[in-house]
C-alpha positions as CSV (number, residue, x, y, z in Angstrom):
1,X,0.0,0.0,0.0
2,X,2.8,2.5,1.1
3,X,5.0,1.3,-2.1
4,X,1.7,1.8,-4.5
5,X,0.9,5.4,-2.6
6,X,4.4,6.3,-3.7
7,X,4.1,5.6,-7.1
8,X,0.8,7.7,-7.6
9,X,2.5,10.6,-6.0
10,X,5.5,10.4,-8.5
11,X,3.7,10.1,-11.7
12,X,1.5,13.1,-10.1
13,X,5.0,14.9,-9.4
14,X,6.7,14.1,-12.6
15,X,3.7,15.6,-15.1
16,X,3.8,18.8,-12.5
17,X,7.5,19.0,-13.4
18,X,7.1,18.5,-17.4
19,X,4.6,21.3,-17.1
20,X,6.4,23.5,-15.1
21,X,9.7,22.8,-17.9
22,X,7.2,23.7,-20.5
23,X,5.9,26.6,-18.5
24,X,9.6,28.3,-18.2
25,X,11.3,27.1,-21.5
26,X,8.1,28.6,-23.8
27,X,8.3,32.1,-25.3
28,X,4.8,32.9,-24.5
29,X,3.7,36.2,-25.7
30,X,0.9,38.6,-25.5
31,X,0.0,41.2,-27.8
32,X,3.7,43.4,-27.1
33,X,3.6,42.4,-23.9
34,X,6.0,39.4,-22.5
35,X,4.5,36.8,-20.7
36,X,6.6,36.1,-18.0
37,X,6.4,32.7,-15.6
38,X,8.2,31.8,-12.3
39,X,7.9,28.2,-10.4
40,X,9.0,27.6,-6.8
41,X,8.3,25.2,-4.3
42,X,10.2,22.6,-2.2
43,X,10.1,18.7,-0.9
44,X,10.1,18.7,2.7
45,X,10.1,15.5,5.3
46,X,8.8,15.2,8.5
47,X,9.7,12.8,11.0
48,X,8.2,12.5,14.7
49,X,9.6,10.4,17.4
50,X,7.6,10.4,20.9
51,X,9.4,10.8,24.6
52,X,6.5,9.6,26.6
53,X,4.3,6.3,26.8
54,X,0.7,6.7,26.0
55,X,-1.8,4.9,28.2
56,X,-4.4,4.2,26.0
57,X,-2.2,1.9,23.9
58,X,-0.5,-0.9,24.6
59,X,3.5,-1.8,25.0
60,X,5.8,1.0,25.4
61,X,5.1,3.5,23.0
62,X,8.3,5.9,23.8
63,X,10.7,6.0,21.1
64,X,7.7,4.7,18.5
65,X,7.7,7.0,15.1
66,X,4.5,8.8,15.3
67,X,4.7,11.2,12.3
68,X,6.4,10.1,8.7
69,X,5.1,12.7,6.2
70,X,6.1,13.8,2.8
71,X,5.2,17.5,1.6
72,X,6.0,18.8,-2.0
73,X,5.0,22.2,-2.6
74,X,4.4,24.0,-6.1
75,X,4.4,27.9,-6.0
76,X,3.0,28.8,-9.6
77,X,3.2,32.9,-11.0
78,X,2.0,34.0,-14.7
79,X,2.5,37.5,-16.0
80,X,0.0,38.3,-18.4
81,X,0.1,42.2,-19.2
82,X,-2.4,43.7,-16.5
83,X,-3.4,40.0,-15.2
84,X,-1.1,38.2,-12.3
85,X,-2.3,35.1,-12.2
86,X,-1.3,32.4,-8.7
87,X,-1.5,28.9,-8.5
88,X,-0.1,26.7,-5.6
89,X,-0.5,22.9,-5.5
90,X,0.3,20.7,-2.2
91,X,0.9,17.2,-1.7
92,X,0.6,15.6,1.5
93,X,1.5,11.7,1.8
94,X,2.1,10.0,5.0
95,X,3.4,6.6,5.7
96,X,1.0,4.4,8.5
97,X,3.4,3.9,11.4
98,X,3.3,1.1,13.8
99,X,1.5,3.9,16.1
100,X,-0.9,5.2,14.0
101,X,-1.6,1.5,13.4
102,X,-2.0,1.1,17.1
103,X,-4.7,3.8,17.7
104,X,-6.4,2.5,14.5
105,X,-6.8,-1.2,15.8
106,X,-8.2,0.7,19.0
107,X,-10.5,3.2,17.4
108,X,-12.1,-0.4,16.0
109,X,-12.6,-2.0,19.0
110,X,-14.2,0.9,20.4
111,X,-16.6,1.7,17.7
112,X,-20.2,0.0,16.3
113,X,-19.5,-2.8,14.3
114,X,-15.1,-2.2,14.6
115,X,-15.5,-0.3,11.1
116,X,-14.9,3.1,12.0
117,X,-11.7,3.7,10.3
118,X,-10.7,0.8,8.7
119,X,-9.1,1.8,5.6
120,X,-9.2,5.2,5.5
121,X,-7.3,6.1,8.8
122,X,-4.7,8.5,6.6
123,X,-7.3,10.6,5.4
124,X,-7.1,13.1,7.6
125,X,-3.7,13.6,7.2
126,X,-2.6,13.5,3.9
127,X,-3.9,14.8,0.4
128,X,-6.9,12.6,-0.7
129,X,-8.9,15.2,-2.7
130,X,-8.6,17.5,-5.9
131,X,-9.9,20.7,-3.8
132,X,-6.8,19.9,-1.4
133,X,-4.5,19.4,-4.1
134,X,-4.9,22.9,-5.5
135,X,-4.5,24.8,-2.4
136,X,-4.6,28.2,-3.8
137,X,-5.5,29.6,-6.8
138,X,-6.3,33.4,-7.9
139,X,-5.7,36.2,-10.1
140,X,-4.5,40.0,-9.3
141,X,-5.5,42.7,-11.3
142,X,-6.4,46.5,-11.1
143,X,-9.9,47.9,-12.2
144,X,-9.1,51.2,-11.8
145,X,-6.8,53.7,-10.3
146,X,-6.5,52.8,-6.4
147,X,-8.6,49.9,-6.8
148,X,-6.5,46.2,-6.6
149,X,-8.6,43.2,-6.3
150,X,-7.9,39.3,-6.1
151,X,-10.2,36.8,-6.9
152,X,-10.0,33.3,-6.5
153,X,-8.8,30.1,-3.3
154,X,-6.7,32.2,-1.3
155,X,-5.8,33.2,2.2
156,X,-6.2,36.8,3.6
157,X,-4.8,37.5,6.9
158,X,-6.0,39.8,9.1
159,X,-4.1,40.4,12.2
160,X,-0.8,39.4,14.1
161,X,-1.1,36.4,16.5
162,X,0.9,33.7,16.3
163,X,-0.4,30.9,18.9
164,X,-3.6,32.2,19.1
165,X,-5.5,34.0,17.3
166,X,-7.6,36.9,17.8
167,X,-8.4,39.0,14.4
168,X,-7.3,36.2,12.2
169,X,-10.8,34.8,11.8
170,X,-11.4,35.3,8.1
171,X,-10.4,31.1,7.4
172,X,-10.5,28.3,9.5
173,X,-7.4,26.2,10.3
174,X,-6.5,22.6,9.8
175,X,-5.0,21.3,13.3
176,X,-5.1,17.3,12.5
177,X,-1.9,16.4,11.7
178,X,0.0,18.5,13.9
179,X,-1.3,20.6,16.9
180,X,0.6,24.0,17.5
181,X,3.7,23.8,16.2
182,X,3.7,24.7,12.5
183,X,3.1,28.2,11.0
184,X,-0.2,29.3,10.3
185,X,0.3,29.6,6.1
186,X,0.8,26.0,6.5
187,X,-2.9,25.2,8.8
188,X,-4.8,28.0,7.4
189,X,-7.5,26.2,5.0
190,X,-7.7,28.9,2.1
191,X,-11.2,30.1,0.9
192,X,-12.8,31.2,-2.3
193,X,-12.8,35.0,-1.4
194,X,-13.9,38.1,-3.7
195,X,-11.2,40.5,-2.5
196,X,-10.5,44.2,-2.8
197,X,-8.4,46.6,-1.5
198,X,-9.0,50.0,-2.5
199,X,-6.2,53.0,-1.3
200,X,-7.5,56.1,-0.4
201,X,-4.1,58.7,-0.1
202,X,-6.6,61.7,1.3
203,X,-7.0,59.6,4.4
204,X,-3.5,58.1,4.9
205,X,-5.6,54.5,5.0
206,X,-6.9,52.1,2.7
207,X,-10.0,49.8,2.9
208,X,-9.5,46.0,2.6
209,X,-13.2,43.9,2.0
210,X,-13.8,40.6,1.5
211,X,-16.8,38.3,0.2
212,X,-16.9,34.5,0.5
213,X,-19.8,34.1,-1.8
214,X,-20.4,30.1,-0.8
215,X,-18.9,28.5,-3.5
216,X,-16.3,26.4,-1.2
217,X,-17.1,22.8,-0.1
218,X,-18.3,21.6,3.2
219,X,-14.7,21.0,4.4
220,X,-13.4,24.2,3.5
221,X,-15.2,25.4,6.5
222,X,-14.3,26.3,10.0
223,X,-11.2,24.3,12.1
224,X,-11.0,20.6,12.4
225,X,-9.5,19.0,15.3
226,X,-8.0,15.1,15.3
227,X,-11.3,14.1,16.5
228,X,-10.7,11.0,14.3
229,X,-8.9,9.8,17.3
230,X,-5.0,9.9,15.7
231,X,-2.2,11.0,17.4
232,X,-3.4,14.6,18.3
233,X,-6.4,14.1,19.4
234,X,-6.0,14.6,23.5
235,X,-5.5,12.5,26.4
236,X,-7.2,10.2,27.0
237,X,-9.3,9.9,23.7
238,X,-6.5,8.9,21.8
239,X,-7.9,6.1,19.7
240,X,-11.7,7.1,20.3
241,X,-12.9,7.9,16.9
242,X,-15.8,10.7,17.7
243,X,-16.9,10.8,14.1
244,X,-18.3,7.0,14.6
245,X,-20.6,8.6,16.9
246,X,-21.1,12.2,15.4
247,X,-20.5,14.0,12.1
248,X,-19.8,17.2,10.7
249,X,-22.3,19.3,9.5
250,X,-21.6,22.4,7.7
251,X,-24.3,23.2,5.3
252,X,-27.8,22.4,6.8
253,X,-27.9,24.1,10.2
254,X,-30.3,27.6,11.0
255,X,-26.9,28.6,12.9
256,X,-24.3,28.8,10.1
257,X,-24.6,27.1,6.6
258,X,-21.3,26.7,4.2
259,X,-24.0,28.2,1.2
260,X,-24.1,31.2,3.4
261,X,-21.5,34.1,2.2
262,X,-19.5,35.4,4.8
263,X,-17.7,39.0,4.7
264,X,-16.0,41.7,6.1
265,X,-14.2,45.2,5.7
266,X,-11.3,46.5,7.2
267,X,-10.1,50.1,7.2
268,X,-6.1,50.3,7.9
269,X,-4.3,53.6,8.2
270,X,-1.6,55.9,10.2
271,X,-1.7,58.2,12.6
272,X,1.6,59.7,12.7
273,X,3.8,57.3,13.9
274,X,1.3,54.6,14.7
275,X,-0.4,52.1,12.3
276,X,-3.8,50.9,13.3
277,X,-7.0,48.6,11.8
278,X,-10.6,48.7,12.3
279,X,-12.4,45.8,11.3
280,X,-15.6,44.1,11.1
281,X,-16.1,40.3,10.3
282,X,-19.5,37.9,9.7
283,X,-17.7,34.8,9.8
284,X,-17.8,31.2,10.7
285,X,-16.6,30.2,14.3
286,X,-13.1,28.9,13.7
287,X,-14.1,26.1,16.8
288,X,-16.8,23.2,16.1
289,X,-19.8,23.5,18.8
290,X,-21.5,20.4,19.3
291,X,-24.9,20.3,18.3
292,X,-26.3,17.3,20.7
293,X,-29.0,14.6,19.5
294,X,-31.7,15.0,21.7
295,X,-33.9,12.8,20.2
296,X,-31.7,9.8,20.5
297,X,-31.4,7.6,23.4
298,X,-28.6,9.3,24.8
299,X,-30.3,11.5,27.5
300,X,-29.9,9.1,30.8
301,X,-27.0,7.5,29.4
302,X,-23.1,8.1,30.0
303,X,-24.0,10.0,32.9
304,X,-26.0,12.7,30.4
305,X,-29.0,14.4,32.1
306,X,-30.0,17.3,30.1
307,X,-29.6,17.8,26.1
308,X,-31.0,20.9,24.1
309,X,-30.6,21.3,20.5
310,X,-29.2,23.9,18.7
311,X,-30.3,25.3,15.3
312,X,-31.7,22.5,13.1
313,X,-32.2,19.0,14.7
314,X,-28.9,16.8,14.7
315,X,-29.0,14.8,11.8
316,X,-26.4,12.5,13.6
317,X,-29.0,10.5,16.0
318,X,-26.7,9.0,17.8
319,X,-24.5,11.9,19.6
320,X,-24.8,14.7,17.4
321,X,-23.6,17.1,14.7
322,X,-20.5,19.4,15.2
323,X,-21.2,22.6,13.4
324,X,-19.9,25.8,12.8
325,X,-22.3,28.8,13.6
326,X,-21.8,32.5,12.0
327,X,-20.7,34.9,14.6
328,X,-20.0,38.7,14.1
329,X,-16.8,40.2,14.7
330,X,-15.5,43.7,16.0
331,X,-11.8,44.0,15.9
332,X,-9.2,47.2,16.5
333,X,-5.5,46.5,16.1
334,X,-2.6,49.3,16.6
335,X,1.0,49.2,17.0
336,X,4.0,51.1,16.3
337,X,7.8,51.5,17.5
338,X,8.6,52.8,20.9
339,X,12.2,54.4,20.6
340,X,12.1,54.5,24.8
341,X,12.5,51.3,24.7
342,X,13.8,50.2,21.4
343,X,11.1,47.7,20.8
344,X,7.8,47.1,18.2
345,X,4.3,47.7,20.4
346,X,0.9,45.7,19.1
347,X,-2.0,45.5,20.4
348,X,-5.4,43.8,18.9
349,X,-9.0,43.5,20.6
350,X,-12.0,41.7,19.4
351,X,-15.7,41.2,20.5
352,X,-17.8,39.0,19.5
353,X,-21.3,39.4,21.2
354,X,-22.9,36.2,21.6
355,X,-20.5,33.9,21.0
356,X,-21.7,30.4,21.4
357,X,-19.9,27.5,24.0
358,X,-20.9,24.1,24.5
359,X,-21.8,23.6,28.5
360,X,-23.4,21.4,31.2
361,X,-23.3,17.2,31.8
362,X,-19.8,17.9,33.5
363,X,-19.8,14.6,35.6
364,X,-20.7,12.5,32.6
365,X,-19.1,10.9,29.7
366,X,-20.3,13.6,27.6
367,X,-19.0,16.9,29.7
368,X,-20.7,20.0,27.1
369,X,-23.5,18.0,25.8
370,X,-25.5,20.4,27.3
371,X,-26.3,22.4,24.5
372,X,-24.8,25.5,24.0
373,X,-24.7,29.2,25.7
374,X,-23.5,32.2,24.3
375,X,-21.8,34.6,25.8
376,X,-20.4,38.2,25.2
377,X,-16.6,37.3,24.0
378,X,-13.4,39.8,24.1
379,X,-9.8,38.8,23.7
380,X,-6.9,40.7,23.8
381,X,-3.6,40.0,22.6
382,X,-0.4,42.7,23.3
383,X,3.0,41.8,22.0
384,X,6.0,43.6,21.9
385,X,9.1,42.8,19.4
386,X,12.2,43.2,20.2
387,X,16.0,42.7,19.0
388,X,18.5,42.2,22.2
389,X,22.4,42.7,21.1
390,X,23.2,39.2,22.5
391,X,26.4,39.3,20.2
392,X,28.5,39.9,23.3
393,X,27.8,36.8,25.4
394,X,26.5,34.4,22.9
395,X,28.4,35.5,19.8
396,X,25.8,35.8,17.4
397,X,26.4,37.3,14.3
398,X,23.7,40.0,14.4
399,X,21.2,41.4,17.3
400,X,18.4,38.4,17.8
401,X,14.7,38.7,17.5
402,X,12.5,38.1,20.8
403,X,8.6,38.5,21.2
404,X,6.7,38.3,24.4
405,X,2.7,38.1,23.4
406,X,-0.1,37.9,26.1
407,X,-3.6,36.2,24.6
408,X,-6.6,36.8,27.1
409,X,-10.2,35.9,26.1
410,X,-13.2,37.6,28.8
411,X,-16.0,36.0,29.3
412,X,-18.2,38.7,29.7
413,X,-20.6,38.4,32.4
414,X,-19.5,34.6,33.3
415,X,-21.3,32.6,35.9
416,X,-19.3,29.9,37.4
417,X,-23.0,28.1,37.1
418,X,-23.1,28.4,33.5
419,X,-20.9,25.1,33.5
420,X,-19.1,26.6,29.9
421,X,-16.1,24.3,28.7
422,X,-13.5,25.0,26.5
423,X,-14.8,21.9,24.3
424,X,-17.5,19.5,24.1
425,X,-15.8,16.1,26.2
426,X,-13.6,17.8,27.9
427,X,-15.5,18.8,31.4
428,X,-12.7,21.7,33.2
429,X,-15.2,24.4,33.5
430,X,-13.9,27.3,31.4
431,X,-13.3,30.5,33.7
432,X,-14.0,34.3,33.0
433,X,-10.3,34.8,32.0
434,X,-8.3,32.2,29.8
435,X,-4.6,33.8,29.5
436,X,-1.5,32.8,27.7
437,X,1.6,33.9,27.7
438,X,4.3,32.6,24.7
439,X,8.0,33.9,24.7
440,X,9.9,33.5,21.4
441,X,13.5,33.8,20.8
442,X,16.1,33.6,17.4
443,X,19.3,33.3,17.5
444,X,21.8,33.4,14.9
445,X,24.8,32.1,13.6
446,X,27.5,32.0,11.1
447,X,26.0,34.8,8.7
448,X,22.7,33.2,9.7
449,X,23.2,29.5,8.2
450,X,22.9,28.1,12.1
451,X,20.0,29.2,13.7
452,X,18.7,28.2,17.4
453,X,15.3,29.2,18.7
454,X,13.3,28.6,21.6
455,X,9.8,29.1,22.1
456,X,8.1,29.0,25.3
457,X,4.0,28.8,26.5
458,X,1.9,28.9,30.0
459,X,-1.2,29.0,30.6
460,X,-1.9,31.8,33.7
461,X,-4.9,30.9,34.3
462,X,-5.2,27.2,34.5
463,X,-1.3,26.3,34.8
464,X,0.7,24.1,32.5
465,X,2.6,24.8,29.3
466,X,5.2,23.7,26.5
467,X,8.9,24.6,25.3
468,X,10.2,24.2,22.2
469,X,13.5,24.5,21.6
470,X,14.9,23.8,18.1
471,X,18.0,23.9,15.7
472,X,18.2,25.2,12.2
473,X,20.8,24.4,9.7
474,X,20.8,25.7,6.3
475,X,23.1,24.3,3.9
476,X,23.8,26.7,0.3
477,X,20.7,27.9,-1.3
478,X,18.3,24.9,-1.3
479,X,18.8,22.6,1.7
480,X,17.6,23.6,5.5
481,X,17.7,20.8,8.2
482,X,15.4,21.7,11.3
483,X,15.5,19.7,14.6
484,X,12.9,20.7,17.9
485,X,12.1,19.0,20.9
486,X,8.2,19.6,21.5
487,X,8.1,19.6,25.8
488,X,4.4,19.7,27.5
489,X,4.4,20.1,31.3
490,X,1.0,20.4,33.2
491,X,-0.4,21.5,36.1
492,X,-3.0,18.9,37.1
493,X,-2.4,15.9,35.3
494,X,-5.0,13.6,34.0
495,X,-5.6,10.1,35.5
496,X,-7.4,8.1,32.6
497,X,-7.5,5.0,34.1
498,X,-4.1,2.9,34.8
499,X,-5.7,-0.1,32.4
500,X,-4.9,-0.6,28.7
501,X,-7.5,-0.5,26.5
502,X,-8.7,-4.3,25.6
503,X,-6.4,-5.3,28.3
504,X,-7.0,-7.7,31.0
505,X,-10.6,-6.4,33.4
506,X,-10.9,-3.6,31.7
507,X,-14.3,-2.8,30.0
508,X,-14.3,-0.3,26.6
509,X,-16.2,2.8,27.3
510,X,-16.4,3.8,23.1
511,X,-16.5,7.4,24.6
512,X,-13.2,7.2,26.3
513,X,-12.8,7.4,30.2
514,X,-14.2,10.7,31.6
515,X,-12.1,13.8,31.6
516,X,-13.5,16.6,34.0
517,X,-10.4,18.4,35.0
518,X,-7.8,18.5,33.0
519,X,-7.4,22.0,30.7
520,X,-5.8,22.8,27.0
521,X,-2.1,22.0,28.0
522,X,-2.7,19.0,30.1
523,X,-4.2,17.5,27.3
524,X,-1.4,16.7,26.2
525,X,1.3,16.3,29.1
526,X,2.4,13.1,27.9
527,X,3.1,14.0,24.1
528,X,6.7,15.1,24.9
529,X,8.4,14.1,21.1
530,X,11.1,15.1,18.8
531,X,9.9,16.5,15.3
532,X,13.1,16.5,12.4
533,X,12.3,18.5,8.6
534,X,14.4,18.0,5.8
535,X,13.3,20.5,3.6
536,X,15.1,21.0,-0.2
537,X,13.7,24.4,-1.4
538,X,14.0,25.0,-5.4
């Protein structure tokens, strides 16, 4: 199977190559005008090797290969006179390791009839569609003077977060095959967006809108999280495949609909010194909210009292629908360079009246199949960028870049008896402030060909955290060679149960054993692991 995956992906690759050839060696011409074409891309490996044993599966899982992925990358640009025309292709391929195999065999013991993933468990990981092939595709042009407009897949980023974000609403991201750790161009699911930008010089600004007029498919919307039950899905689900039980619906709920259009406008300018945005967004919630089926049999079961719908009936009877409603957004950014203190201020805030949370059943199997409440929503995030002159006691080459950023979302008006969680199974009650706090330093080396970082995250309001510290070497023009060590610590550890799955007295709860306690970073205090990249850039 792996052998026969690799030869699809290299007769795909070699016809993308001739083209390309074709595409650079042709004189194209139009009218007097030269056509002019560029191709980039690169081939990049990914390797992950866990530090910690996993009690859901059985044996030692600690040095087990838990990640082998392939990525190649095609960056396509055409010239045509006043056209500039975009087209970027990705190719995902992984290999099934021995632990992915694992949490397959237990994702079908634990679900009806042992089918749940069988044959398909790679799916979520690795290229498996057209639409997902062509990642982005779009063309620039100008109307008229001051008017520039883009039209076509793309991604449009407003705002500056990096671990969380706060403006950056317009797409939703894909977190499956690896949680946290990768940049945000590489998650970010790209939309078909009608986009325009039009300068005004009188007003030192310009006005960027957007309309997603409904044309992308259902998975184009909102974030998806390894729910599947692979190897980011938390502790201790891993190897409970939720969508046996439930499903994703996008596209026939009163509370959001992928056929709906979606928009926004967002004025940017300066004021003296100071940049700043004002923006307004009627978008999707990047998180899924479960949508609980009240009309199965689940009410009195799993420890479940109490179900209310929201929008349409689920039309997954036997747990429910995860859907993504429309929320609007109001959202002010501003920064600018303090010279008191040599260092790059930003700022961003965001409300979002009404924005829904699952809640209730906290004691049950099902913690948030309550329903859902929604609640007044602001979150802050303040950064500041700085270079420190570290050249003097670590000998870099040139002053390294540092950024402390502080991420708070406010519950407005939260009631501890409101029972909100952070998300549906997960039963830690989710309090009126939810801070983090991420530190990020580069260092660099040898005219910047050997480059350490270290990155570093705590939750302040419910303890817990991660460090990554990582080494990057790049070798001439094309090669880079990146090696990180991914570090969880948390605050109140989980206890799942101390038995294997389909081990000896132990008796298979399909939903997993209860988790009531445990918040974001201690769901995954035991996925300490090593993550290497090969990447050949061309």
């Amino acid at each position: 199977m792996f052998i026969r995956n690799y030869t699809n992906i290299l007769k795909i690759v070699g016809l993308i190559m001739c083209f390309s050839g074709w595409l650079i060696t042709s004189p194209v011409q139009a009218g007097t005008d030269e056509w002019e074409f560029n191709v980039s891309g690169y081939l990049r490996s990914y390797t992950g090797v866990l530090l910690d044993d996993n009690d859901e599966t059985q044996g030692n899982d600690t040095w087990e290969i838990n990640m082998a992925r392939g990525t190649f990358l095609l960056d396509f640009d055409a010239y045509t006179g006043p056209l500039s025309w975009k087209l970027i292709t990705r190719y995902d391929l992984e290999h099934k390791t021995d632990y992915l195999s694992e949490l397959e065999r237990l994702t079908e013991l634990q679900s009806p009839g042992g089918t749940a993933t069988s044959g398909r468990y790679l799916d979520q990981y690795q290229t498996d569609t057209v639409q997902e092939f062509f990642r982005e595709y779009y063309v620039d042009f100008t109307p008229m003077k001051n008017v520039d407009m883009r039209i076509g897949k793309q991604q449009l980023v407003w705002g500056e977060s990096d671990f969380f974000q706060a403006m950056d609403l317009v797409h939703g991201f894909d977190y499956r095959w690896r949680l946290f750790f990768e940049n945000n161009e590489d998650w970010r699911k790209p939309l078909f967006l009608i986009n325009t930008v039009i300068d005004v010089p009188k007003y030192n600004g310009s006005l960027n809108t957007f309309v997603r007029p409904g044309l992308d498919n259902k998975e184009a919307i909102g974030s998806n999280f390894n729910i599947e039950g692979g190897r980011w899905i938390p502790h201790p689900y891993r190897g409970v495949d939720f969508t046996a039980f439930t499903q994703y619906n996008a596209y026939e709920n009163d509370e959001g609909d992928q056929d709906d259009p979606t928009y926004g406008a967002r004025w940017t300018g300066n004021a003296g010194s100071i940049g700043y945005s004002v923006a307004y967004m009627h978008v999707f919630n990047p998180a899924p909210i479960m949508n609980p089926a009240v009309n199965s049999g689940v009410p009195g079961a799993f420890g479940v009292t109490s179900m209310r719908q929201y929008g349409n009936v689920a039309e997954n009877q036997v747990l429910g629908d995860w859907v993504y409603p429309i929320i609007n957004v109001l959202g002010f950014s501003v920064n600018g360079y303090s010279q008191k203190i040599d260092s790059t201020l930003s700022a961003e805030f965001t409300w979002t009246p009404d924005k829904p949370f699952n809640f209730g059943n906290l004691e049950s199997s099902l913690p948030g199949w309550g329903g859902v409440k929604e609640r007044d929503t602001i979150a802050i995030m303040l950064r500041i960028d700085k270079e420190l002159k570290l050249g003097k006691w670590l000998k870099t080459n040139r002053p390294s870049l540092s950024s402390i950023q502080l991420f708070d979302t406010w519950i407005v008006n939260h009631d501890k008896e409101d029972e909100i969680v952070e998300f549906a199974s997960f039963g830690a009650k989710k309090k009126e402030h939810t801070a983090y706090l991420t530190l990020f330093t580069l260092l660099n080396y040898k005219r910047d060909t050997i480059n350490p970082s270290l990155v570093v995250g705590t939750d302040l309001s419910n303890g817990g955290g991660f460090v990554i510290p990582a080494l990057e070497v790049v070798v001439g023009d094309g090669w880079r060679f990146k090696a990180e060590a991914n570090l969880w610590w948390a605050s109140d550890e989980k206890e799942p149960s101390g038995l294997k799955p389909g081990g000896a007295g132990d008796h298979l709860n399909p939903l997993g054993t209860p988790e009531n306690k445990a918040s974001f970073f201690d769901w995954f205090a035991s996925d300490n692991q090593l993550v290497f990249k090969v990447t050949r850039q061309y």
